[in-house]
VEXVO-625514 format. One record per residue: residue in three letters; chain; x, y, z of N, C-alpha, C, O in turn. Coordinates in steps of 0.05 Angstrom, whole numbers, always signed. Layout:
! residues N
code unit n_xx n_yy n_zz ca_xx ca_yy ca_zz c_xx c_yy c_zz o_xx o_yy o_zz
ALA A X Y Z X Y Z X Y Z X Y Z
...
END
This chain:
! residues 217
code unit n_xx n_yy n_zz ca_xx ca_yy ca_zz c_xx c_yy c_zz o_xx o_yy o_zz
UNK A -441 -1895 -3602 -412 -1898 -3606 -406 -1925 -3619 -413 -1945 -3607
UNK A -392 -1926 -3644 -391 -1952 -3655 -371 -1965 -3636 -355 -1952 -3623
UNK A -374 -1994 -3636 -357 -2011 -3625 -319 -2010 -3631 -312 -2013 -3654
UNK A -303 -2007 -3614 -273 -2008 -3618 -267 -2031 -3623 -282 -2046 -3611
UNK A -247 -2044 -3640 -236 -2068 -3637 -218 -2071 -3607 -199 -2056 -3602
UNK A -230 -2099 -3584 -209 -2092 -3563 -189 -2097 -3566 -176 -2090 -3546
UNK A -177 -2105 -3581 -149 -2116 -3586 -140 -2087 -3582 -126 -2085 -3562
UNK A -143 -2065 -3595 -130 -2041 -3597 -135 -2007 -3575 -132 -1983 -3578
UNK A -146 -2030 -3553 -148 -2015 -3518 -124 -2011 -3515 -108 -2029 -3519
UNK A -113 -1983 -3506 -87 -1980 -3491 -87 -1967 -3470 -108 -1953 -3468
UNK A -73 -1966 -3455 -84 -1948 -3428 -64 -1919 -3447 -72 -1901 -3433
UNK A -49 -1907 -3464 -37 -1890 -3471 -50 -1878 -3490 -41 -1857 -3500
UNK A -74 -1889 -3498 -98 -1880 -3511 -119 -1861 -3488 -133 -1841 -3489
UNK A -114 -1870 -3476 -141 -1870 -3449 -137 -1837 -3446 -156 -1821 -3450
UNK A -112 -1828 -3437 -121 -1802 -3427 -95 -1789 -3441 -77 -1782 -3427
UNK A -94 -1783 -3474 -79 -1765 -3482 -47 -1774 -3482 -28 -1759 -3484
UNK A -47 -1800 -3477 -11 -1809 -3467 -7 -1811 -3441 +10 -1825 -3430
UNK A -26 -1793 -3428 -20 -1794 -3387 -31 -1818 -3381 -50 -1831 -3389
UNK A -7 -1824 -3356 -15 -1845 -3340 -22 -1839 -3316 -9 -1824 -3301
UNK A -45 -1852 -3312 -58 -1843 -3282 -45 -1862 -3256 -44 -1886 -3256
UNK A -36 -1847 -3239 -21 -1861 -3219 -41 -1850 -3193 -38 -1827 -3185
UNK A -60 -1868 -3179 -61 -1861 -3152 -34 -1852 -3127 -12 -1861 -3120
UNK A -47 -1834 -3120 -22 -1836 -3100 -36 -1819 -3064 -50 -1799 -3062
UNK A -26 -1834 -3046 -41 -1816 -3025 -9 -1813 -3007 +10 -1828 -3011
UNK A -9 -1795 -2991 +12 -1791 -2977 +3 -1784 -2939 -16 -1770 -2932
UNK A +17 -1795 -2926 +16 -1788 -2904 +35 -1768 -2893 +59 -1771 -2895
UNK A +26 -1748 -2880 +51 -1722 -2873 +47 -1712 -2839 +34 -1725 -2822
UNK A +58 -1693 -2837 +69 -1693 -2805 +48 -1661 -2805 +50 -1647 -2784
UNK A +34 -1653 -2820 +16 -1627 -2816 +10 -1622 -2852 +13 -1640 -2869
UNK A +2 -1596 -2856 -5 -1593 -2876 +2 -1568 -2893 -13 -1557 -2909
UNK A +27 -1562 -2889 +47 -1546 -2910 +70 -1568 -2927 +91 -1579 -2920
UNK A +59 -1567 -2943 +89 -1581 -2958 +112 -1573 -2961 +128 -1587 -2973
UNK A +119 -1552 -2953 +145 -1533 -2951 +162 -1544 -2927 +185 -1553 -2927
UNK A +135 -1542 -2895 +149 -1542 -2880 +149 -1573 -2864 +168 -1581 -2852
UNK A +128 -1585 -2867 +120 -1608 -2856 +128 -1634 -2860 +119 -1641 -2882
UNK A +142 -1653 -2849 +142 -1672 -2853 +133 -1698 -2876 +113 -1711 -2869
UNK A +142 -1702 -2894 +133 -1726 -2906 +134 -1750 -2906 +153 -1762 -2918
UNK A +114 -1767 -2891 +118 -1785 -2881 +117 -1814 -2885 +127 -1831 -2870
UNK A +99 -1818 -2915 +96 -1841 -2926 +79 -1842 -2946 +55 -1836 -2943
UNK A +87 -1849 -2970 +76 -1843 -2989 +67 -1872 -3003 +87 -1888 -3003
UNK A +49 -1882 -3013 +30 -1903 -3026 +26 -1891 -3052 +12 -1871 -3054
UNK A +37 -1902 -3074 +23 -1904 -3097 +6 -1931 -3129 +17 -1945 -3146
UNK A -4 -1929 -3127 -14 -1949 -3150 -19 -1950 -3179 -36 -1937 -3191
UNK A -6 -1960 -3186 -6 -1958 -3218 -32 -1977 -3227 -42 -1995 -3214
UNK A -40 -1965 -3255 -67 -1984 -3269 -55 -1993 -3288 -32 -1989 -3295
UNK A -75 -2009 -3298 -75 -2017 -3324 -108 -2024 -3342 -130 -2015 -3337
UNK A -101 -2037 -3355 -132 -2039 -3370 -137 -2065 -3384 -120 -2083 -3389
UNK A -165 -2064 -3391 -165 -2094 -3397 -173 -2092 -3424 -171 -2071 -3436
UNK A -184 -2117 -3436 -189 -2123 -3469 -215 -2106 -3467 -215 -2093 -3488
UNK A -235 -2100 -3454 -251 -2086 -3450 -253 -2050 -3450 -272 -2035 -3452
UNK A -225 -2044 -3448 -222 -2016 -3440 -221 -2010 -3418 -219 -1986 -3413
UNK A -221 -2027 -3397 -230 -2019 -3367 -206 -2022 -3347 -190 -2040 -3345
UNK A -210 -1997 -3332 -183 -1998 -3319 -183 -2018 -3291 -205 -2024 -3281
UNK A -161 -2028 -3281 -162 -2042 -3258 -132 -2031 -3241 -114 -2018 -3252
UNK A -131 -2039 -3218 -106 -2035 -3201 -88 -2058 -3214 -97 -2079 -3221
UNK A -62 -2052 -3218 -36 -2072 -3226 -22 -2068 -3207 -24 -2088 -3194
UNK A -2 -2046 -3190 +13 -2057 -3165 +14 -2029 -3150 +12 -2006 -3158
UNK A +21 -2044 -3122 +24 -2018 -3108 +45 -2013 -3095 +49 -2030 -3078
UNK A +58 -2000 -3096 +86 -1994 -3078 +81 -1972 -3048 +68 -1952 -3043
UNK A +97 -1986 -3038 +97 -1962 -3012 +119 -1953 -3006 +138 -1966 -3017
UNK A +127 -1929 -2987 +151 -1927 -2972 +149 -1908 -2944 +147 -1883 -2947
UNK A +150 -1917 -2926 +158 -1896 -2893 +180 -1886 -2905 +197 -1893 -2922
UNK A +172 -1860 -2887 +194 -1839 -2901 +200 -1828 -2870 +184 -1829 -2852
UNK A +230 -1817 -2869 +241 -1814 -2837 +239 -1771 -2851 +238 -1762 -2873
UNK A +239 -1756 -2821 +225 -1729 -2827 +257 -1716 -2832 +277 -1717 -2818
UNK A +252 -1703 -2857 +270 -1686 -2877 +296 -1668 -2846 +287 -1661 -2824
UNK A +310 -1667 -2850 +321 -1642 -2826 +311 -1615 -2819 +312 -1598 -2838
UNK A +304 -1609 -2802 +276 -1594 -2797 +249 -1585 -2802 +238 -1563 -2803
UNK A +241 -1617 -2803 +215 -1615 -2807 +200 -1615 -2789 +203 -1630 -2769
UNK A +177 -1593 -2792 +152 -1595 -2775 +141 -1613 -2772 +138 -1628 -2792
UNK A +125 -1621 -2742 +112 -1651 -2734 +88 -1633 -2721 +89 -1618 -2702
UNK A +74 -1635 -2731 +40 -1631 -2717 +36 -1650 -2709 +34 -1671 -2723
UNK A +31 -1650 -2671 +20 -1666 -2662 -13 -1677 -2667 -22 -1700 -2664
UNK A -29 -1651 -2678 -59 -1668 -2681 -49 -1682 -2710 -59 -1703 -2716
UNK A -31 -1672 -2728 -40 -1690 -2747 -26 -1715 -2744 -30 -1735 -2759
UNK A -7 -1714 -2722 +8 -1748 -2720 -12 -1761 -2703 -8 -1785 -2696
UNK A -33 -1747 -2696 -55 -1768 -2678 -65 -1773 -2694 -71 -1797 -2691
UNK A -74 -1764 -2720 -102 -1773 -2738 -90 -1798 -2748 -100 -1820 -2743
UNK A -64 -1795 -2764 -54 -1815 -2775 -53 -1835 -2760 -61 -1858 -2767
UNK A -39 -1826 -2730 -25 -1855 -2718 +3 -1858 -2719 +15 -1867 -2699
UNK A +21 -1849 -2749 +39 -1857 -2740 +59 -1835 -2723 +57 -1811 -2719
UNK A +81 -1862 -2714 +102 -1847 -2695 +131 -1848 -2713 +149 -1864 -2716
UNK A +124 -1825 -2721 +153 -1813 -2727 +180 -1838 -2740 +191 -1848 -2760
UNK A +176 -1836 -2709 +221 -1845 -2697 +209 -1872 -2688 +221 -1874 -2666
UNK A +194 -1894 -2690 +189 -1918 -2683 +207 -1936 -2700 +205 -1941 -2724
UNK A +226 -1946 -2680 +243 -1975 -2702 +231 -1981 -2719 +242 -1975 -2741
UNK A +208 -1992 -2721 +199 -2014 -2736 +178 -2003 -2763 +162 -2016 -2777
UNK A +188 -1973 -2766 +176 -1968 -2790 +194 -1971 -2816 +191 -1971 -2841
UNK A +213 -1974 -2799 +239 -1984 -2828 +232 -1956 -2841 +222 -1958 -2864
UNK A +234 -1936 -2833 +230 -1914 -2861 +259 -1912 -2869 +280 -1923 -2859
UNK A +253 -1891 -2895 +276 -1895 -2913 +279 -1862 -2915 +261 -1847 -2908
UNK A +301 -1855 -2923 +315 -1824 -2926 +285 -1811 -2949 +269 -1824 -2962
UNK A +289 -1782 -2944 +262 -1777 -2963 +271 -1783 -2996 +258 -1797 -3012
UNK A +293 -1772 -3001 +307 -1772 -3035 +302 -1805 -3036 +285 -1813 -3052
UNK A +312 -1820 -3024 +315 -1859 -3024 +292 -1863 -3028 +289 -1874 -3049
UNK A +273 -1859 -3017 +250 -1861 -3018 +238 -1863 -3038 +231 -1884 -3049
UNK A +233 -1830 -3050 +217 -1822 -3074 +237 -1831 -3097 +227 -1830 -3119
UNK A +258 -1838 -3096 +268 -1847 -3124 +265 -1880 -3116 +274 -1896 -3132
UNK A +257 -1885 -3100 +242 -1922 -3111 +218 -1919 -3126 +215 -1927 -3149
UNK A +197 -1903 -3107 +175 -1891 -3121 +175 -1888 -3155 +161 -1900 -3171
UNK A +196 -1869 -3158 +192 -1862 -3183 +202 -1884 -3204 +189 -1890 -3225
UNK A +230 -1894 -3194 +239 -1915 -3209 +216 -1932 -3220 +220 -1938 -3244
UNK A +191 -1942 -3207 +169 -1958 -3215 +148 -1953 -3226 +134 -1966 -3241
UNK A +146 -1925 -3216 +124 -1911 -3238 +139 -1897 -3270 +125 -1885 -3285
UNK A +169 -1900 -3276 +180 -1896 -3297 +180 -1926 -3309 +183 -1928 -3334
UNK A +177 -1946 -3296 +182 -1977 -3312 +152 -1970 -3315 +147 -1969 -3340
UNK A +132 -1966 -3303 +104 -1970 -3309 +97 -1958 -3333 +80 -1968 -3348
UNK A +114 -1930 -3341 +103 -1915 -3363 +121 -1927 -3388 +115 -1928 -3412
UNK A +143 -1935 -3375 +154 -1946 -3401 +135 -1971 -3416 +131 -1975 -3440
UNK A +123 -1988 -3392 +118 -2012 -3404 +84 -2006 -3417 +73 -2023 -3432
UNK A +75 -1986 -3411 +46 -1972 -3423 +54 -1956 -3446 +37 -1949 -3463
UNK A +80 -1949 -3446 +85 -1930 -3470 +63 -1899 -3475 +46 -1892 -3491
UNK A +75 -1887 -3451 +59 -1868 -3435 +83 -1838 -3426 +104 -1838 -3414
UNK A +69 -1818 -3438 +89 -1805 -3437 +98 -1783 -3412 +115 -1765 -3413
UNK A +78 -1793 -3388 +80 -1779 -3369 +61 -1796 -3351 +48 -1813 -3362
UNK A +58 -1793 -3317 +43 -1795 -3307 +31 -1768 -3286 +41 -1749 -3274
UNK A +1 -1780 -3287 -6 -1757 -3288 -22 -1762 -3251 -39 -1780 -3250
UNK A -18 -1750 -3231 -27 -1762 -3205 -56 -1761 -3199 -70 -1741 -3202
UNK A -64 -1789 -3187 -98 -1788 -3175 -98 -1791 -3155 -87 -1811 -3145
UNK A -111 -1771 -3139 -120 -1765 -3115 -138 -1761 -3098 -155 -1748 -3111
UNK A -147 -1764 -3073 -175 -1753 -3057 -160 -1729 -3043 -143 -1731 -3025
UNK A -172 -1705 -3056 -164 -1682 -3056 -125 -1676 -3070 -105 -1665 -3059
UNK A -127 -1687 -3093 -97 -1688 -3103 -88 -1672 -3107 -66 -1679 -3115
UNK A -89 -1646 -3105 -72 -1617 -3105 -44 -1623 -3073 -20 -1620 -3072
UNK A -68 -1634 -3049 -52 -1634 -3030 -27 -1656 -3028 -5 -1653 -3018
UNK A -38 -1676 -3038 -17 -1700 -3052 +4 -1690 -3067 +28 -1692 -3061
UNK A -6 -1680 -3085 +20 -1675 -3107 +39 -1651 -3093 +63 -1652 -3092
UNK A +27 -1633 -3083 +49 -1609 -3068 +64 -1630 -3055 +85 -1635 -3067
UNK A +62 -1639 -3042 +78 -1650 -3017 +101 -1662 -3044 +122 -1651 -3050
UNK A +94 -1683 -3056 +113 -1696 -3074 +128 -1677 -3091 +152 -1682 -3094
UNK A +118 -1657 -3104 +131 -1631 -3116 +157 -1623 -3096 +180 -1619 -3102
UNK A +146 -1624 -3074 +157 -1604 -3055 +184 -1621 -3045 +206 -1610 -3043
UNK A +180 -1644 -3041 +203 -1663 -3029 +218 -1664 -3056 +242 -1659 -3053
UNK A +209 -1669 -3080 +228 -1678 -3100 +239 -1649 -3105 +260 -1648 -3119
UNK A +228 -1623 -3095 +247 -1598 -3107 +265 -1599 -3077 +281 -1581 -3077
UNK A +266 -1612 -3057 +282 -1608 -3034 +300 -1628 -3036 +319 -1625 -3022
UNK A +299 -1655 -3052 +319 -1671 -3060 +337 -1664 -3080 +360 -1674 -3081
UNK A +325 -1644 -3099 +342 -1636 -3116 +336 -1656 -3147 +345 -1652 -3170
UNK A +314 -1682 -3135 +309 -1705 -3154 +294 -1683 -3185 +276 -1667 -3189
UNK A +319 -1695 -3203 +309 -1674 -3234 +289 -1691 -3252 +279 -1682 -3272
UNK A +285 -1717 -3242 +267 -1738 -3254 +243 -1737 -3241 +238 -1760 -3232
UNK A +226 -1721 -3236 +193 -1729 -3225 +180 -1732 -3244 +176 -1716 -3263
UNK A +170 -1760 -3241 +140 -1772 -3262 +122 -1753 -3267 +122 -1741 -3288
UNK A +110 -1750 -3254 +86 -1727 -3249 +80 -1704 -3272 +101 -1697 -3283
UNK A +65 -1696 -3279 +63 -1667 -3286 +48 -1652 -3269 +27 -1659 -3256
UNK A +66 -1622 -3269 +76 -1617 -3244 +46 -1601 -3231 +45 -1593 -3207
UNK A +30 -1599 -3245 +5 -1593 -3232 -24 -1596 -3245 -39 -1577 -3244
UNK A -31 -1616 -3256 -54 -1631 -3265 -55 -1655 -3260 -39 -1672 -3266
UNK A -86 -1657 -3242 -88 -1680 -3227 -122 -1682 -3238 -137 -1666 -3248
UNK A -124 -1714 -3232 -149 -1724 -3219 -160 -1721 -3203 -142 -1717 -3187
UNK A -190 -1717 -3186 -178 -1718 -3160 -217 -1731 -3149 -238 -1719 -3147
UNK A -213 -1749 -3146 -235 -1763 -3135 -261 -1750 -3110 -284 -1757 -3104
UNK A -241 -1728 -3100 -266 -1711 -3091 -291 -1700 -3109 -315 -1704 -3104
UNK A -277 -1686 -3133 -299 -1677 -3148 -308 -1692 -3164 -330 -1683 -3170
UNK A -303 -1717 -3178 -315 -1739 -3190 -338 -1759 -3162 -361 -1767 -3166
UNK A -326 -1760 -3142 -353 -1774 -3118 -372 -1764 -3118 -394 -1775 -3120
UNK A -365 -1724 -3115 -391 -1710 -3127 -413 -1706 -3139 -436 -1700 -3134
UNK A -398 -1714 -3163 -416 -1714 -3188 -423 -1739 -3194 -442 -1738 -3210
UNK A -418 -1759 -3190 -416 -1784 -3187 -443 -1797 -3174 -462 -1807 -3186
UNK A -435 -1793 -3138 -440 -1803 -3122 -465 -1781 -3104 -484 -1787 -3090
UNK A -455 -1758 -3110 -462 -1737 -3086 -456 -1732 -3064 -469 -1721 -3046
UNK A -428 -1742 -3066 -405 -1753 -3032 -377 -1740 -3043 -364 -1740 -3064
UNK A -376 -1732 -3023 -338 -1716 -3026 -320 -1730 -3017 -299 -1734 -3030
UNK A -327 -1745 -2984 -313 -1750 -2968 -308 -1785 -2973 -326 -1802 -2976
UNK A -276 -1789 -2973 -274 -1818 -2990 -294 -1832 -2979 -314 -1835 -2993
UNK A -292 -1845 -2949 -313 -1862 -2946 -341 -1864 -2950 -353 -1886 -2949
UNK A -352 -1844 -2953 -374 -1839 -2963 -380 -1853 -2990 -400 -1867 -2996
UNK A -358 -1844 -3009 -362 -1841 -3036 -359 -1874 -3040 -372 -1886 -3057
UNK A -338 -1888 -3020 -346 -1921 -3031 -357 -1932 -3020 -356 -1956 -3024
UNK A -380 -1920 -2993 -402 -1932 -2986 -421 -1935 -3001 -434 -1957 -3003
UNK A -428 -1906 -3019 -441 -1905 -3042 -442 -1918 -3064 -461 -1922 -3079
UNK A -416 -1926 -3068 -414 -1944 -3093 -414 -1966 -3082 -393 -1974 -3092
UNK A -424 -1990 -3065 -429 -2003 -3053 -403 -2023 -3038 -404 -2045 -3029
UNK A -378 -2002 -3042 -363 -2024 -3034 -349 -2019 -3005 -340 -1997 -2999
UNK A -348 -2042 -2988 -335 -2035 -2956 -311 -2025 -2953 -291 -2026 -2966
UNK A -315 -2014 -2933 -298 -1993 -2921 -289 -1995 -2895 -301 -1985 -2876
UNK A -260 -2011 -2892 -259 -2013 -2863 -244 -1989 -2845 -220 -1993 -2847
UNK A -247 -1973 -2833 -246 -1952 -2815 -216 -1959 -2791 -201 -1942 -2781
UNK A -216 -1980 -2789 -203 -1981 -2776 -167 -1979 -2789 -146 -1978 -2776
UNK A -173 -1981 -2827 -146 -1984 -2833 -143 -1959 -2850 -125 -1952 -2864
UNK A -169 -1945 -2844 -162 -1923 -2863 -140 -1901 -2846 -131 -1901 -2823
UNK A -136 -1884 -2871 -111 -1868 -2862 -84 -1876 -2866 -64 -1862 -2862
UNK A -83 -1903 -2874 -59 -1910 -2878 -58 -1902 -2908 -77 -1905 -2924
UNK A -30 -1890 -2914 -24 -1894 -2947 -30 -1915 -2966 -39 -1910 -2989
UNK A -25 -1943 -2958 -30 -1963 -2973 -64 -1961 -2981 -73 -1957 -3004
UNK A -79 -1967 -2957 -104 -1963 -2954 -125 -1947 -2969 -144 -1954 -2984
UNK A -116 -1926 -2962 -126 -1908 -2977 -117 -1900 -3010 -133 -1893 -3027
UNK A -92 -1903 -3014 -99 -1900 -3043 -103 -1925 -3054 -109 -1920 -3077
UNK A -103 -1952 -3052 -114 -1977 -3059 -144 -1971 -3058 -156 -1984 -3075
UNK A -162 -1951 -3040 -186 -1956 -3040 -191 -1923 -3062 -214 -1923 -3070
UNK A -182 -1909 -3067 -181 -1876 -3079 -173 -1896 -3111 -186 -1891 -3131
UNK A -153 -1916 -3111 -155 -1926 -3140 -174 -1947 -3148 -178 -1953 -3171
UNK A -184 -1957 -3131 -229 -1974 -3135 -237 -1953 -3142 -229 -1952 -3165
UNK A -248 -1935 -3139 -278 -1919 -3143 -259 -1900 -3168 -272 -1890 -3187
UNK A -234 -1895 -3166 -225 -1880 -3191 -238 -1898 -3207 -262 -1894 -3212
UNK A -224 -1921 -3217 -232 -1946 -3237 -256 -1945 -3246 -263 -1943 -3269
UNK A -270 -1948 -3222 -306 -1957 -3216 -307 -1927 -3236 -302 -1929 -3260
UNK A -311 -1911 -3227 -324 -1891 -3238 -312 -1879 -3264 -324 -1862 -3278
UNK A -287 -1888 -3271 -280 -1887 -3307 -290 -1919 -3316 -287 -1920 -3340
UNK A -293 -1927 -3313 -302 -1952 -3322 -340 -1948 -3326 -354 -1957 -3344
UNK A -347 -1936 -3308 -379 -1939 -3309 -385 -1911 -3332 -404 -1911 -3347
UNK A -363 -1884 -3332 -372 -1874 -3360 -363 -1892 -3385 -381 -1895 -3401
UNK A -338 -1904 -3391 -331 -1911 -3411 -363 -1937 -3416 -369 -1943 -3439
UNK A -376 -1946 -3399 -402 -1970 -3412 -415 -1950 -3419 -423 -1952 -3442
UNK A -422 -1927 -3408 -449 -1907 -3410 -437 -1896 -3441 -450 -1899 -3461
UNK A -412 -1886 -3440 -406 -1883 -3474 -407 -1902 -3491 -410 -1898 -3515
UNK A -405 -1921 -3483 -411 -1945 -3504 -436 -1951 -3510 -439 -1970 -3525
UNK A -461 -1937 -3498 -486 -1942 -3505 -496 -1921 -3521 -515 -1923 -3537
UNK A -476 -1893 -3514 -485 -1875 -3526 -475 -1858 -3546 -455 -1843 -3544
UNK A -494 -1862 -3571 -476 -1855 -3594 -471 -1829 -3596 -450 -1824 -3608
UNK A -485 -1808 -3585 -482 -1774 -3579 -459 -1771 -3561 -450 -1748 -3557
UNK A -446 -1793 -3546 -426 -1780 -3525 -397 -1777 -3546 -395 -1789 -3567
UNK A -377 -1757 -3534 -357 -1760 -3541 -336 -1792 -3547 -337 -1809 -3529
UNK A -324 -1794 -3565 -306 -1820 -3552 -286 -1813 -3534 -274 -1792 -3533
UNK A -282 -1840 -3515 -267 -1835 -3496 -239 -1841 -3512 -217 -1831 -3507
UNK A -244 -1858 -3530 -212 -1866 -3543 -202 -1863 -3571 -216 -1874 -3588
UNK A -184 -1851 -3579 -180 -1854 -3615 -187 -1823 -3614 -187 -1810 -3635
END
């Protein structure tokens, strides 16, 4: 693959105009129709003179449960969190996801990017939930396209030979603390490392190899 000038790396090059947005969500069970949404973490990238992507910011938000939403007690044990606790400061679900979005629409504006497109560890279940709240807010602006994702399960796979996140960044040699996983922030801050890591380690392997497709142009 001949050499690119880096001056002319864009991340709106990178994948067709889409912008890849990590995003992991914490919820009250596992229907997005009926379940609780409870906190949602997402991370925007960017890229460098090199082509290589890195984390640029992450936003969070506690989210208080929609009016009749389902609460699964095993899945509020896995998580941890409690609901109705003062001190999660959560915010209305619509309030919420339109901070969310407000930042991932400045993100695409300032990439000049004509959509974002969601990355996930197992992102089908991510994106329902966010589909699902923004069609129950009525919100007519979702970033997203509405069903094509990334999704770091099947890249650890092929990758790594690991499905399961921590696995897959034990594998890639980087730590993993257990005790903070499960949190939204957490986890997609560590779901957008090994995304990176592992578009970044094909984009060198294409740069050595002149038979591979280009990743850019």
């Amino acid at each position: 693959m001949s050499a690119k000038d880096s001056s002319s790396y864009a991340l709106s090059d990178r994948f067709r105009g889409f912008m890849p947005v990590v995003v992991d969500v914490e919820t009250g069970g596992f229907n997005a129709k009926k379940d609780a949404l409870l906190e949602v973490a997402a991370v925007t990238l960017d890229m460098d003179s090199k082509g290589e992507l890195f984390r640029e910011e992450t936003f969070n938000c506690h989210i208080q449960p929609f009016k009749g939403a389902n609460l699964e007690a095993a899945a509020l044990a896995f998580t941890g969190i409690d609901p109705f606790h003062p001190f999660r400061m959560a915010k209305p679900e619509k309030e919420a996801l339109q901070e969310i979005f407000r930042a991932i629409r400045k993100s695409l504006k300032k990439h000049s990017c004509k959509r974002a497109i969601l990355v996930g560890h197992n992102a089908p279940f991510d994106l329902g939930f966010i589909n699902a709240a923004s069609e129950r807010c009525e919100i007519k602006r979702n970033p997203f396209h509405p069903f094509s994702t990334f999704d770091t399960v099947t890249l650890g796979g092929i990758v790594y030979g690991q499905t399961v996140l921590a696995r897959i960044a034990e594998a890639a040699g980087m730590e993993w603390d257990h005790e903070s996983a499960h949190s939204a922030i957490y986890d997609a801050e560590r779901t957008a490392d090994l995304f990176c890591l592992m578009t970044n380690r094909w984009q060198q392997l294409a740069q050595l190899d002149d038979t591979t497709p280009q990743a850019f142009g």
